[in-house]
mmCIF file as Biopython writes it, N, C-alpha, C and O atoms, coordinates in Angstrom:
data_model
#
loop_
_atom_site.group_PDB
_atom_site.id
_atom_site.type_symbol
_atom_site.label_atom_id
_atom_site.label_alt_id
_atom_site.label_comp_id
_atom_site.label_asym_id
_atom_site.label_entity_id
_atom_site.label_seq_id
_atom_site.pdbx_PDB_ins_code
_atom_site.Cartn_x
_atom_site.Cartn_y
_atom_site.Cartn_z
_atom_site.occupancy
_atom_site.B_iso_or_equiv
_atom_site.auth_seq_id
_atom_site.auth_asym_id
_atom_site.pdbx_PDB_model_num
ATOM 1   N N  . UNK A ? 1  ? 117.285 160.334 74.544 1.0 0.0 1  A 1 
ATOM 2   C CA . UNK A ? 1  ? 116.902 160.838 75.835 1.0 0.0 1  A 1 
ATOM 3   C C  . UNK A ? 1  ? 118.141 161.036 76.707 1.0 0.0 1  A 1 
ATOM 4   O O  . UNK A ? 1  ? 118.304 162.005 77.449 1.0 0.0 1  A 1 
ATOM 5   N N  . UNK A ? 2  ? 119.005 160.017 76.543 1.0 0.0 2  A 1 
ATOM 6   C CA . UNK A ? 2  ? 120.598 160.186 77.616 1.0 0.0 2  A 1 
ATOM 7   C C  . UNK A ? 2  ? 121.163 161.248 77.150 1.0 0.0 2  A 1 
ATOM 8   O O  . UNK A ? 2  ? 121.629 162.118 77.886 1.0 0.0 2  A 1 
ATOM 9   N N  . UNK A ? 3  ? 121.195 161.316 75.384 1.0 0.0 3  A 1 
ATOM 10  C CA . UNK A ? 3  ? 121.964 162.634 75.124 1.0 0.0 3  A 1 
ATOM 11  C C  . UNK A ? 3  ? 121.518 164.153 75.138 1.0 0.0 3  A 1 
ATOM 12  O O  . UNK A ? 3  ? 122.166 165.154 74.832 1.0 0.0 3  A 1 
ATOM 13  N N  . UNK A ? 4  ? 120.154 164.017 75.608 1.0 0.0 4  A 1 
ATOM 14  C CA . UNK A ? 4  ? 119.566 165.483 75.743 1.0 0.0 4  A 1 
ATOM 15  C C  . UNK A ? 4  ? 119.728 165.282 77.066 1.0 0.0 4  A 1 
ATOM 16  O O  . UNK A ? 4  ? 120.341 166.276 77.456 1.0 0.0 4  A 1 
ATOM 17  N N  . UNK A ? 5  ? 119.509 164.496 78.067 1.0 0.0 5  A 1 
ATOM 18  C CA . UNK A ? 5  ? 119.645 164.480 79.737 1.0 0.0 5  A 1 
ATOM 19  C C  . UNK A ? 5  ? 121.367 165.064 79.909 1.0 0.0 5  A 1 
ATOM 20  O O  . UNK A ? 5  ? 121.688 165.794 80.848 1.0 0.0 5  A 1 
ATOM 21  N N  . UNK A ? 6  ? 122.198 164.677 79.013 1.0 0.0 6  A 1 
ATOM 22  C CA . UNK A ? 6  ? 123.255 165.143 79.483 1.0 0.0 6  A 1 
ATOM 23  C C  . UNK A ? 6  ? 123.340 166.285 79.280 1.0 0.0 6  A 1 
ATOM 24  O O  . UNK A ? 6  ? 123.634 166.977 80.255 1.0 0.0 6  A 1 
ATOM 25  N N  . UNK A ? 7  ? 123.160 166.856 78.171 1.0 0.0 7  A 1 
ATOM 26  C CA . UNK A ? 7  ? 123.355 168.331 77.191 1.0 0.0 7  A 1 
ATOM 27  C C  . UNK A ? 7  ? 122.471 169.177 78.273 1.0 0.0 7  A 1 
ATOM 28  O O  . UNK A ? 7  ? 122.915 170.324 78.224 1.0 0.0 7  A 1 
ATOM 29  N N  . UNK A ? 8  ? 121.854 169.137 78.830 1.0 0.0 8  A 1 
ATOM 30  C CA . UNK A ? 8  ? 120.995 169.696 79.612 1.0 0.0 8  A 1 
ATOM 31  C C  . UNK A ? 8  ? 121.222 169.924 81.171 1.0 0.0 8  A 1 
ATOM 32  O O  . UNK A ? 8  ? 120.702 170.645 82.022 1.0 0.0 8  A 1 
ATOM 33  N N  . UNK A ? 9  ? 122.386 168.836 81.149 1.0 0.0 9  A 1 
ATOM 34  C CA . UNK A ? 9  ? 123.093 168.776 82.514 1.0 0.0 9  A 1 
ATOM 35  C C  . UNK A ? 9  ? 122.259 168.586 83.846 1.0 0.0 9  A 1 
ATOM 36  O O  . UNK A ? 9  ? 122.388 169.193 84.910 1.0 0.0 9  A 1 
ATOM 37  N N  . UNK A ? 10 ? 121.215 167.409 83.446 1.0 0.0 10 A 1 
ATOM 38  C CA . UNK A ? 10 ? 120.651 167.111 84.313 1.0 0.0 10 A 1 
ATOM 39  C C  . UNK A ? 10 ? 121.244 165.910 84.986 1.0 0.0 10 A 1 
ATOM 40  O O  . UNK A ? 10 ? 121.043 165.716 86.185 1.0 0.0 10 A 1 
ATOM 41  N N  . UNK A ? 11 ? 122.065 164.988 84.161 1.0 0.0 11 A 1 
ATOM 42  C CA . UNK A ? 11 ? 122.631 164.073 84.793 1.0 0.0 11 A 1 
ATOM 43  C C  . UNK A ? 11 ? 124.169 164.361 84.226 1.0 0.0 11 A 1 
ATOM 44  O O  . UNK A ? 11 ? 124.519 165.002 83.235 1.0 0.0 11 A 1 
ATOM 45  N N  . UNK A ? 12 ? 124.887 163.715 85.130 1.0 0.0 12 A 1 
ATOM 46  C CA . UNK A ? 12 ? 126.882 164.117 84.727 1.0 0.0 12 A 1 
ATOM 47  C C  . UNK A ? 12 ? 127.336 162.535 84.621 1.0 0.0 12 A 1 
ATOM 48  O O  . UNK A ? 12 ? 126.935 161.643 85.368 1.0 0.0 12 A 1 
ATOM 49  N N  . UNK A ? 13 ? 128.059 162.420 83.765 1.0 0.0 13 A 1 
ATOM 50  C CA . UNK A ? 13 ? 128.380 161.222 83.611 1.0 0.0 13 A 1 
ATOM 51  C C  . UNK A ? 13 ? 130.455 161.571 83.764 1.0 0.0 13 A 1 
ATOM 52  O O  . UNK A ? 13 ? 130.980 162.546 83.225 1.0 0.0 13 A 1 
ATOM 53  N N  . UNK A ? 14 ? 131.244 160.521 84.594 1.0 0.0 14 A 1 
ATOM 54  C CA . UNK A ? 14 ? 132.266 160.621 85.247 1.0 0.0 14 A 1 
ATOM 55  C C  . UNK A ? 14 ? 133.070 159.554 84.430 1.0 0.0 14 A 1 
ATOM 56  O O  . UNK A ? 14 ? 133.712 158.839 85.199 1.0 0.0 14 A 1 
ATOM 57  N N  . UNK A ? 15 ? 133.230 159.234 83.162 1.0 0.0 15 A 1 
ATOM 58  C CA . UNK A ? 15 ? 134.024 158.011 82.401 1.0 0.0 15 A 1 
ATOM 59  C C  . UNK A ? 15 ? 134.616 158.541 81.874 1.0 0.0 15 A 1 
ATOM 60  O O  . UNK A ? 15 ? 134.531 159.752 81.671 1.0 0.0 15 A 1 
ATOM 61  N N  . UNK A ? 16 ? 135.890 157.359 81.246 1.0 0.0 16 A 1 
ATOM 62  C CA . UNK A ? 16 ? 136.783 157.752 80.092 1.0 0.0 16 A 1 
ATOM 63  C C  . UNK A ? 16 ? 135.397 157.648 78.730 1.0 0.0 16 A 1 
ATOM 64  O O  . UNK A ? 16 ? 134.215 157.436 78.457 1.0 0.0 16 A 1 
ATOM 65  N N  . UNK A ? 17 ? 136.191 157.853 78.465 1.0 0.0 17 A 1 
ATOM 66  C CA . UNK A ? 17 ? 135.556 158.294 76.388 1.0 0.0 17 A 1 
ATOM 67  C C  . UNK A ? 17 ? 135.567 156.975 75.849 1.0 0.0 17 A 1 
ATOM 68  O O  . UNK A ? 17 ? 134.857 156.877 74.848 1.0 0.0 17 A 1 
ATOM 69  N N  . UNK A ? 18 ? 136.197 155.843 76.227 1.0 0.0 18 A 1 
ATOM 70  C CA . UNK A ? 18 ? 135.107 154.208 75.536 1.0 0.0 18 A 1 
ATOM 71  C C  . UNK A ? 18 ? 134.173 153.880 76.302 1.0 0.0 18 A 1 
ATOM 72  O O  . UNK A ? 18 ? 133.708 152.963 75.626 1.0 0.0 18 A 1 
ATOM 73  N N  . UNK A ? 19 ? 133.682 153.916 76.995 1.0 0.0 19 A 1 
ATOM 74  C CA . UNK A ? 19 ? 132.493 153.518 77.400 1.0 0.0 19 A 1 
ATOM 75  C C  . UNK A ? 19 ? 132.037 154.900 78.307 1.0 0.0 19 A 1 
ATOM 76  O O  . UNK A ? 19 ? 131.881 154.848 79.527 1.0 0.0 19 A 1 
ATOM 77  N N  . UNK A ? 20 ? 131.877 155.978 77.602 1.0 0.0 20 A 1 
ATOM 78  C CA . UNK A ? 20 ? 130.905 157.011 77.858 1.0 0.0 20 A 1 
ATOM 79  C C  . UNK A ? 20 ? 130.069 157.211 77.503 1.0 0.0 20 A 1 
ATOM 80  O O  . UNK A ? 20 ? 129.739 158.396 77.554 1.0 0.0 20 A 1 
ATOM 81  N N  . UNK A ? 21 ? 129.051 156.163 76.845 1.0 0.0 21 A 1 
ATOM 82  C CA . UNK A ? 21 ? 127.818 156.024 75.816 1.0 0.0 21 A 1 
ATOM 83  C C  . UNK A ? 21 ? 127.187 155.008 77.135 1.0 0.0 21 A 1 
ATOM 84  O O  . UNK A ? 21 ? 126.120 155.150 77.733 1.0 0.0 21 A 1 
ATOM 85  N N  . UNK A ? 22 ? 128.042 154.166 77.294 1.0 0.0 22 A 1 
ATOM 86  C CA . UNK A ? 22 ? 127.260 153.008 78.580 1.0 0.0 22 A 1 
ATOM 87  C C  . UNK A ? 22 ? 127.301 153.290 79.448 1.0 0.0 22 A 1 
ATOM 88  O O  . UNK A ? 22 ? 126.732 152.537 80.238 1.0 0.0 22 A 1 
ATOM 89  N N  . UNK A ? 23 ? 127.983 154.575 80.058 1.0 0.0 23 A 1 
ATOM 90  C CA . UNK A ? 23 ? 127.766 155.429 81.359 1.0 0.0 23 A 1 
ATOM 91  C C  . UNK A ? 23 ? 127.171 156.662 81.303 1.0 0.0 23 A 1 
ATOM 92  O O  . UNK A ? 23 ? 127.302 157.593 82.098 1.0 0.0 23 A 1 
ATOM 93  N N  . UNK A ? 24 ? 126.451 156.598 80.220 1.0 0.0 24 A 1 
ATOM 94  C CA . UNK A ? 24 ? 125.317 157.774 80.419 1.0 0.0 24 A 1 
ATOM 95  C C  . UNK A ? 24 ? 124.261 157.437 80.413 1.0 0.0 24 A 1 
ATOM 96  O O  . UNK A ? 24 ? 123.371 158.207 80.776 1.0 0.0 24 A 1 
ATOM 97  N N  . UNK A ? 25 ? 123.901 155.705 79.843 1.0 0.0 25 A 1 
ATOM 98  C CA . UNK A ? 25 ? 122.796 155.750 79.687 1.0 0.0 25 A 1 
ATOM 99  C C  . UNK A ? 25 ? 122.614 154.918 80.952 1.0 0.0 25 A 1 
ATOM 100 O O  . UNK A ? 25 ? 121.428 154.682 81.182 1.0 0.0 25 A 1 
ATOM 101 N N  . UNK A ? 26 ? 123.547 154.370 81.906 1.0 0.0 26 A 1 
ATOM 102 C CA . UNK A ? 26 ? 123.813 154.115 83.226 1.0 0.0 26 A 1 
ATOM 103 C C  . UNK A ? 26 ? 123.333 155.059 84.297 1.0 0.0 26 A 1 
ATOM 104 O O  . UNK A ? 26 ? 123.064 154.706 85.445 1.0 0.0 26 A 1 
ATOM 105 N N  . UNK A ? 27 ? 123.244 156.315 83.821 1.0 0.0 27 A 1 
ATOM 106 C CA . UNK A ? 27 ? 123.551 157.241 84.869 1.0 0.0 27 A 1 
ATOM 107 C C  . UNK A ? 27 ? 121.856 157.927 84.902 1.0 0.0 27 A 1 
ATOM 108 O O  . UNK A ? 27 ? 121.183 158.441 85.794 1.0 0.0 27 A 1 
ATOM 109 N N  . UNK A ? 28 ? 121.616 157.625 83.457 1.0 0.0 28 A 1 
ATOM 110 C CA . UNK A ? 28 ? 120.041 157.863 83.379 1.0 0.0 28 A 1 
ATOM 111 C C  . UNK A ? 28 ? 118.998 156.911 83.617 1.0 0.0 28 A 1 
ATOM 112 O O  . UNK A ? 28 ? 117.822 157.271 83.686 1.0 0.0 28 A 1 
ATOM 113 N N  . UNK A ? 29 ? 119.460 155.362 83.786 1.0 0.0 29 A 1 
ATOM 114 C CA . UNK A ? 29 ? 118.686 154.862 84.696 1.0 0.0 29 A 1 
ATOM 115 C C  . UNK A ? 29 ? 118.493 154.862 85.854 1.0 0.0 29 A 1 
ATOM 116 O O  . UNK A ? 29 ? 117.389 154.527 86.283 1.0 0.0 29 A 1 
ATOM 117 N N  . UNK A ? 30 ? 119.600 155.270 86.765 1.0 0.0 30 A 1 
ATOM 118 C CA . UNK A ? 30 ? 119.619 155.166 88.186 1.0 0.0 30 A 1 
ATOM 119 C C  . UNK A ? 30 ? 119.216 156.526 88.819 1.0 0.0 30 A 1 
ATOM 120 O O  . UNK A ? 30 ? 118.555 156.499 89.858 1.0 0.0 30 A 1 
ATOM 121 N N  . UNK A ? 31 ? 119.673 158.064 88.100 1.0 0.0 31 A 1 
ATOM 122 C CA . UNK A ? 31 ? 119.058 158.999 88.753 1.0 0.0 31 A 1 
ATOM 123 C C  . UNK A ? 31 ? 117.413 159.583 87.826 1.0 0.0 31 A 1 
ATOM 124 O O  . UNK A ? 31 ? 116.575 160.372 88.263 1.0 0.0 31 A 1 
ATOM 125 N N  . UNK A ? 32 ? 117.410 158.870 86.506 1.0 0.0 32 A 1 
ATOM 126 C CA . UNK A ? 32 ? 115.951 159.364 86.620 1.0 0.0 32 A 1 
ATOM 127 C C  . UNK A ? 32 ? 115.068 158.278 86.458 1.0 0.0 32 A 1 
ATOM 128 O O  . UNK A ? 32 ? 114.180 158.199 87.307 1.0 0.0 32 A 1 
ATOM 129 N N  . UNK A ? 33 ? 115.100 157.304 85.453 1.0 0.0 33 A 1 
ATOM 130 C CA . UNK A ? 33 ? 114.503 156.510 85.077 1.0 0.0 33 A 1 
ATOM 131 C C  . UNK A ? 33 ? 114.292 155.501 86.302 1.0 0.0 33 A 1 
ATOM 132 O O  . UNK A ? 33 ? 113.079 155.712 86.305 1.0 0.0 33 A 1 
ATOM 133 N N  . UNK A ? 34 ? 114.422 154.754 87.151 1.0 0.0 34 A 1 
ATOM 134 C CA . UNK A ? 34 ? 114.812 153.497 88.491 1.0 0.0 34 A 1 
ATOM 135 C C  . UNK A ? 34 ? 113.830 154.588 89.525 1.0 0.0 34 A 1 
ATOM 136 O O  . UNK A ? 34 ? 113.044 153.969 90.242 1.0 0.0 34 A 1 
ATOM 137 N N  . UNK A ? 35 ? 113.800 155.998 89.658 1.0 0.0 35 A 1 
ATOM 138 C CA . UNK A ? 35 ? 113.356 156.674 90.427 1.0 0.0 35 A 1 
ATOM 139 C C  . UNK A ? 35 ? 111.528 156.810 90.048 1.0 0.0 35 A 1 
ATOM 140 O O  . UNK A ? 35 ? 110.620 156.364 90.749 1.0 0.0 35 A 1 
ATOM 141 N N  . UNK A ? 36 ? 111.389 157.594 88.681 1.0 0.0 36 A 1 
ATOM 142 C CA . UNK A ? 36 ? 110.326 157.438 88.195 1.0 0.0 36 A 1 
ATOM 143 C C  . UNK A ? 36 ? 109.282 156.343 88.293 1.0 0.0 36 A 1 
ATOM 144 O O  . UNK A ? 36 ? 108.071 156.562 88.322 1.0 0.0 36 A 1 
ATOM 145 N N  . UNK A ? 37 ? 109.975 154.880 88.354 1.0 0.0 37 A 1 
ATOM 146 C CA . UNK A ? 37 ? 109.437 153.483 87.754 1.0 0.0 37 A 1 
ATOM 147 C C  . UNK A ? 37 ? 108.959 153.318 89.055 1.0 0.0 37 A 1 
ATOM 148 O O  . UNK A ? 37 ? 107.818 153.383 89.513 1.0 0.0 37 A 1 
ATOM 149 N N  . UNK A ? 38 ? 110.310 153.038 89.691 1.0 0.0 38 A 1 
ATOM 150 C CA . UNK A ? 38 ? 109.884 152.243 91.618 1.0 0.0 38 A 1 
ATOM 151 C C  . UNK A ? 38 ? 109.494 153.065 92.336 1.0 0.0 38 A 1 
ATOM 152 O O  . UNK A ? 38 ? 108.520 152.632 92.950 1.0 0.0 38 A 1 
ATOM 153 N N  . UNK A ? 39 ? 109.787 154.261 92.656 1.0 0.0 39 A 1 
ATOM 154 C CA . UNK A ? 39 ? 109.327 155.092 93.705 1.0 0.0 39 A 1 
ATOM 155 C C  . UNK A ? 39 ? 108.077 155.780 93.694 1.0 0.0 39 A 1 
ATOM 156 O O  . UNK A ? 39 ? 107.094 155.593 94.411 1.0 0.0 39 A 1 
ATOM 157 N N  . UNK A ? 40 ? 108.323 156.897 92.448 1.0 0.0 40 A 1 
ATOM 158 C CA . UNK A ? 40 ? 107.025 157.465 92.224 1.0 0.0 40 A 1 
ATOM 159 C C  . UNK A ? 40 ? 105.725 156.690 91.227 1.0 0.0 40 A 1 
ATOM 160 O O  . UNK A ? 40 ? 104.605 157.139 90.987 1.0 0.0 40 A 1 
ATOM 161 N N  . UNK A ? 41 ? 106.186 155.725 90.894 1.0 0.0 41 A 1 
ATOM 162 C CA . UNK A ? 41 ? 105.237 154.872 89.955 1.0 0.0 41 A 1 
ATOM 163 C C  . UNK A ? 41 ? 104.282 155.701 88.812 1.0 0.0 41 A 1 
ATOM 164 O O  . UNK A ? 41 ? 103.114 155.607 88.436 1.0 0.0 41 A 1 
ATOM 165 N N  . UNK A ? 42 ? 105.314 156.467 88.513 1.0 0.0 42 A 1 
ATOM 166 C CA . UNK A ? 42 ? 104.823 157.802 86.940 1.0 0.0 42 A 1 
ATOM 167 C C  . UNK A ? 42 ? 104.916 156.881 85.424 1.0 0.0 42 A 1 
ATOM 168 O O  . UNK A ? 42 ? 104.154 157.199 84.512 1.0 0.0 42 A 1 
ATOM 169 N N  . UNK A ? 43 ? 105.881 155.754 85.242 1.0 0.0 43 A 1 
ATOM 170 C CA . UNK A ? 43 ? 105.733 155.244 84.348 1.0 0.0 43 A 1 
ATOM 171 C C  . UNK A ? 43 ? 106.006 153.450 84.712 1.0 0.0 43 A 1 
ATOM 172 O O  . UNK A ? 43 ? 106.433 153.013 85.780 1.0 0.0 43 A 1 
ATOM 173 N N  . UNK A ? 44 ? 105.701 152.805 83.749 1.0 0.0 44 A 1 
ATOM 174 C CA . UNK A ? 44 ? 106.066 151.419 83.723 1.0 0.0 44 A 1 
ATOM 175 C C  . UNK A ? 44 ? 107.315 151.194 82.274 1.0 0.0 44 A 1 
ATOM 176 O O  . UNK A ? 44 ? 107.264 151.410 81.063 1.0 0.0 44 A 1 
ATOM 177 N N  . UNK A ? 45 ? 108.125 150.775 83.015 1.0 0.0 45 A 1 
ATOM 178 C CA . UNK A ? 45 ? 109.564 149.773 81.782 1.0 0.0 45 A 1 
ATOM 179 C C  . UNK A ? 45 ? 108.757 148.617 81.168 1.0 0.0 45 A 1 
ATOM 180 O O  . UNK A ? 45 ? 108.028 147.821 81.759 1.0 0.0 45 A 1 
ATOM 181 N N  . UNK A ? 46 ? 109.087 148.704 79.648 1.0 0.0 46 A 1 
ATOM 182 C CA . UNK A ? 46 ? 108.480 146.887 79.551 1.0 0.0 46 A 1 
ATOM 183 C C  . UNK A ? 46 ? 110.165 146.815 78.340 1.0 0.0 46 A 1 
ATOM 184 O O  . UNK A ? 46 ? 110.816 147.618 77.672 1.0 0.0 46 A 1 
ATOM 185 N N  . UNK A ? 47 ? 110.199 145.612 78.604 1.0 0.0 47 A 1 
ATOM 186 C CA . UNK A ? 47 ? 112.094 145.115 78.152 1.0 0.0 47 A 1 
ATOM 187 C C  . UNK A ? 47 ? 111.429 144.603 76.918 1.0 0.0 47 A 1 
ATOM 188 O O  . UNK A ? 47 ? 110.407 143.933 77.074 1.0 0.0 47 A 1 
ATOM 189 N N  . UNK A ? 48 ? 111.878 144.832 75.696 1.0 0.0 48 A 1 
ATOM 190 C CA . UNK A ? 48 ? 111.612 143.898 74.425 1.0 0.0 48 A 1 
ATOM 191 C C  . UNK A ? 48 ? 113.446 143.889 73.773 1.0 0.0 48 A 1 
ATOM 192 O O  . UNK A ? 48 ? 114.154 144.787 73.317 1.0 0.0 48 A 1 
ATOM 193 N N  . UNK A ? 49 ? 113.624 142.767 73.964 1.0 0.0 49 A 1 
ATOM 194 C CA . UNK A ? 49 ? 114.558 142.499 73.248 1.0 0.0 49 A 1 
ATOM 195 C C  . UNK A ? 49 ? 116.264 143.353 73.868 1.0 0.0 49 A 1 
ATOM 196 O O  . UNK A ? 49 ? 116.369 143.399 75.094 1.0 0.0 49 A 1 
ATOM 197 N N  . UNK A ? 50 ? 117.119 143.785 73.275 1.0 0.0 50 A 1 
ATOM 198 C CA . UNK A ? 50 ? 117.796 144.918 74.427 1.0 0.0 50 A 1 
ATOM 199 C C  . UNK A ? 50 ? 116.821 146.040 73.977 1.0 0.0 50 A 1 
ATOM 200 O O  . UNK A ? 50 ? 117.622 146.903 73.617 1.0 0.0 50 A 1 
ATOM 201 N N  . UNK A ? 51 ? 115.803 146.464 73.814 1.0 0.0 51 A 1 
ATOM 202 C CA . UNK A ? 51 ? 115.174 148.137 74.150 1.0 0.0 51 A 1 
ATOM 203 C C  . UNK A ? 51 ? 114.414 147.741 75.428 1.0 0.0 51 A 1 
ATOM 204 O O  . UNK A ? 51 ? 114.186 146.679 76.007 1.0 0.0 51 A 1 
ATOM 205 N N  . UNK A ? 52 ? 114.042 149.368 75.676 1.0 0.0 52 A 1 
ATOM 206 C CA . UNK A ? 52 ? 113.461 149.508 77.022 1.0 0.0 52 A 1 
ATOM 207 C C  . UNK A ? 52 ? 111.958 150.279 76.627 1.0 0.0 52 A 1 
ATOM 208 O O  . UNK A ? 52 ? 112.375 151.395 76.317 1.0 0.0 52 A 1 
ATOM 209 N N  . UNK A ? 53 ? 110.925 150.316 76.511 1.0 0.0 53 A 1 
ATOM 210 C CA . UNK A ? 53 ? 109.831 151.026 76.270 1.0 0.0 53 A 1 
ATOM 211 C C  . UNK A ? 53 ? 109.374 151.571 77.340 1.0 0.0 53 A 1 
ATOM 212 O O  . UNK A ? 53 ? 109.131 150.813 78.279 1.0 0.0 53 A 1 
ATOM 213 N N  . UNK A ? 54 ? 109.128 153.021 77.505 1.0 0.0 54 A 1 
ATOM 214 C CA . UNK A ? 54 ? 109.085 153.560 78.317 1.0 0.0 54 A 1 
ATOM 215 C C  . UNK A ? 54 ? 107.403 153.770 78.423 1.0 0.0 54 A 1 
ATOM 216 O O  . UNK A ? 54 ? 106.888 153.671 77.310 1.0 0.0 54 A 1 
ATOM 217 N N  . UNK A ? 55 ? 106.553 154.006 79.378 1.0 0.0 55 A 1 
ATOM 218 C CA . UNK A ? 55 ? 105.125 154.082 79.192 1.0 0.0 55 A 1 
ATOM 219 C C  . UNK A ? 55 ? 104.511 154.767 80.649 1.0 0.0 55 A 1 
ATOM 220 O O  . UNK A ? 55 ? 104.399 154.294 81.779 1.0 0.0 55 A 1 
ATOM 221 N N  . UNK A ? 56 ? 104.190 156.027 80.107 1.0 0.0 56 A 1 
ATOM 222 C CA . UNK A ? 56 ? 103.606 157.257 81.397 1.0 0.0 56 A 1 
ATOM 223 C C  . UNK A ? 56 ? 102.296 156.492 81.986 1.0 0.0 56 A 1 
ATOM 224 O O  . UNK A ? 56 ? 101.390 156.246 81.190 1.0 0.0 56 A 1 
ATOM 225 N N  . UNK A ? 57 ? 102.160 156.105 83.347 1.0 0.0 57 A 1 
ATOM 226 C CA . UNK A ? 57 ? 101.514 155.218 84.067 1.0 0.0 57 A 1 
ATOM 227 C C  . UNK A ? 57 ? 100.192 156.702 84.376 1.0 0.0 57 A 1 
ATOM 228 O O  . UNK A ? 57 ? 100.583 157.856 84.197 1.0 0.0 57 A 1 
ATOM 229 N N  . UNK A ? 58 ? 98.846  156.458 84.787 1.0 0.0 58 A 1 
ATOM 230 C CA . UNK A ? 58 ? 97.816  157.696 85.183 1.0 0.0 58 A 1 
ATOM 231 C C  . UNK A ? 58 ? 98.280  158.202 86.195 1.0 0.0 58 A 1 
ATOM 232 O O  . UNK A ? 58 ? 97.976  159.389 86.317 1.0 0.0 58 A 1 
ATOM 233 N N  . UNK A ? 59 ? 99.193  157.592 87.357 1.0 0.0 59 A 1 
ATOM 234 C CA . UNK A ? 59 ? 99.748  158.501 88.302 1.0 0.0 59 A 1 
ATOM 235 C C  . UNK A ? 59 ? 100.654 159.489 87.469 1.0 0.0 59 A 1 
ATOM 236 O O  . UNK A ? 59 ? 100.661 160.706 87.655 1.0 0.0 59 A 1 
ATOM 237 N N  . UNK A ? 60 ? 101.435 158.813 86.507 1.0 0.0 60 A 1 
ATOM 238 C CA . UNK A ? 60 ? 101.996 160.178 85.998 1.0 0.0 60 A 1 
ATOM 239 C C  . UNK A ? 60 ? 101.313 160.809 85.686 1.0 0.0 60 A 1 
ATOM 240 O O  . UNK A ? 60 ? 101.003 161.756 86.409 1.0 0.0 60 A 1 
ATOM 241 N N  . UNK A ? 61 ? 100.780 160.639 84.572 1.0 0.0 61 A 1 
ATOM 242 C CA . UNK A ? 61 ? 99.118  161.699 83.449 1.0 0.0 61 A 1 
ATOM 243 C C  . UNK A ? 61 ? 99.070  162.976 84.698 1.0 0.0 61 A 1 
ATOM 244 O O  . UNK A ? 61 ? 99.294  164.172 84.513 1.0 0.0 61 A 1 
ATOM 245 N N  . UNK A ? 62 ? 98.649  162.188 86.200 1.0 0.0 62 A 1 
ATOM 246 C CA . UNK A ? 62 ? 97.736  162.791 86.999 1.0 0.0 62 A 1 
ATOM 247 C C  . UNK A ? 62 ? 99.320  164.295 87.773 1.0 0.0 62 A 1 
ATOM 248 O O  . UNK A ? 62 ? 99.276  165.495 88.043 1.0 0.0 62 A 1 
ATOM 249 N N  . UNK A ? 63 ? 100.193 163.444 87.806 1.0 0.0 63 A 1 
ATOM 250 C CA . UNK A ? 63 ? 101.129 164.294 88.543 1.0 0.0 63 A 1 
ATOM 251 C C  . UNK A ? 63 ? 101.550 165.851 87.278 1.0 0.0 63 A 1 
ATOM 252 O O  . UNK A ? 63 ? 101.538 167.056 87.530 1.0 0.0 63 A 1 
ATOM 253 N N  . UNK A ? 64 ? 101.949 164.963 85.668 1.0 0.0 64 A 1 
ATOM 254 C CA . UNK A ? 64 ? 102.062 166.187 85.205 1.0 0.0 64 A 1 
ATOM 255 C C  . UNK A ? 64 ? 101.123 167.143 85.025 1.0 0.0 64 A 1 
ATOM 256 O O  . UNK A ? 64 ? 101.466 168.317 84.889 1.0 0.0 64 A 1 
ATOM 257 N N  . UNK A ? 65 ? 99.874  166.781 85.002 1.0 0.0 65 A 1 
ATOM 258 C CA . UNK A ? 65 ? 98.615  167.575 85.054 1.0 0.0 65 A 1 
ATOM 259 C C  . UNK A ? 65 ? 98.403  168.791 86.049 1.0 0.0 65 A 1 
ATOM 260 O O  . UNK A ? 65 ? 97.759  169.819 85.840 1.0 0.0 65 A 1 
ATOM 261 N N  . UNK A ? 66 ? 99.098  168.423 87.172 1.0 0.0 66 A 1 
ATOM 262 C CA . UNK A ? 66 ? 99.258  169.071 87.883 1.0 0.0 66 A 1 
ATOM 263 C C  . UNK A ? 66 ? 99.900  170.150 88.826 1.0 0.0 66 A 1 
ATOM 264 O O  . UNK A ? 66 ? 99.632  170.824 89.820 1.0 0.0 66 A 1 
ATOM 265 N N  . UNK A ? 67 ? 101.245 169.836 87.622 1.0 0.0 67 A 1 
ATOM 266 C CA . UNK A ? 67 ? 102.851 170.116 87.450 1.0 0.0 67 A 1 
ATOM 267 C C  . UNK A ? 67 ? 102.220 171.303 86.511 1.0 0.0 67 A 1 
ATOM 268 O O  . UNK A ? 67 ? 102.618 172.452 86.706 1.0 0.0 67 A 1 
ATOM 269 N N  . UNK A ? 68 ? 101.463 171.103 85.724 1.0 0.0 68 A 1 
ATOM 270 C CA . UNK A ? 68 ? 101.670 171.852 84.382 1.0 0.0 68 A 1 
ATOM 271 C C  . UNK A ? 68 ? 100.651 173.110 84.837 1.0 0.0 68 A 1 
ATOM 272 O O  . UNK A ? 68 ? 100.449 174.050 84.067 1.0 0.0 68 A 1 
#
C-alpha cells in the first residue's frame, strides 16, 4: 500500500535511501491512514504483533457508496 501510495504520488516521502522504507510507511500513516482512523472514522487499526490490519468501518461502506 506505501509503495503504490508513493508511485502514485499521493504521499512524498523526504529521506536519505536507508531508511526510506520507514519513511514512507511513516508518511502513510500520518497523511492517510491516522486521518481515515481518528477523524473520519472510515476504518478501524487492530495491531497484531508488528502488522497493522486494516478494517473499512460502515461509515466507510456508507461514504464510498456514495463516493462511487
Amino acid at each position: 500500500m506505501a509503495q503504490l501510495a508513493e508511485k502514485q504520488k499521493i504521499i512524498t516521502i523526504n529521506a536519505e535511501q536507508e531508511n526510506h522504507s520507514q519513511a514512507r510507511f511513516a508518511s502513510l500513516d500520518k497523511n492517510i491512514i491516522a486521518p481515515l482512523e481518528k477523524e473520519w472514522k472510515f476504518i478501524e487499526v487492530e495491531k497484531i504483533g508488528r502488522n497493522r490490519w486494516i478494517k473499512i468501518t460502515q461509515e466507510g461502506i456508507d461514504a464510498a457508496e456514495f463516493l462511487i
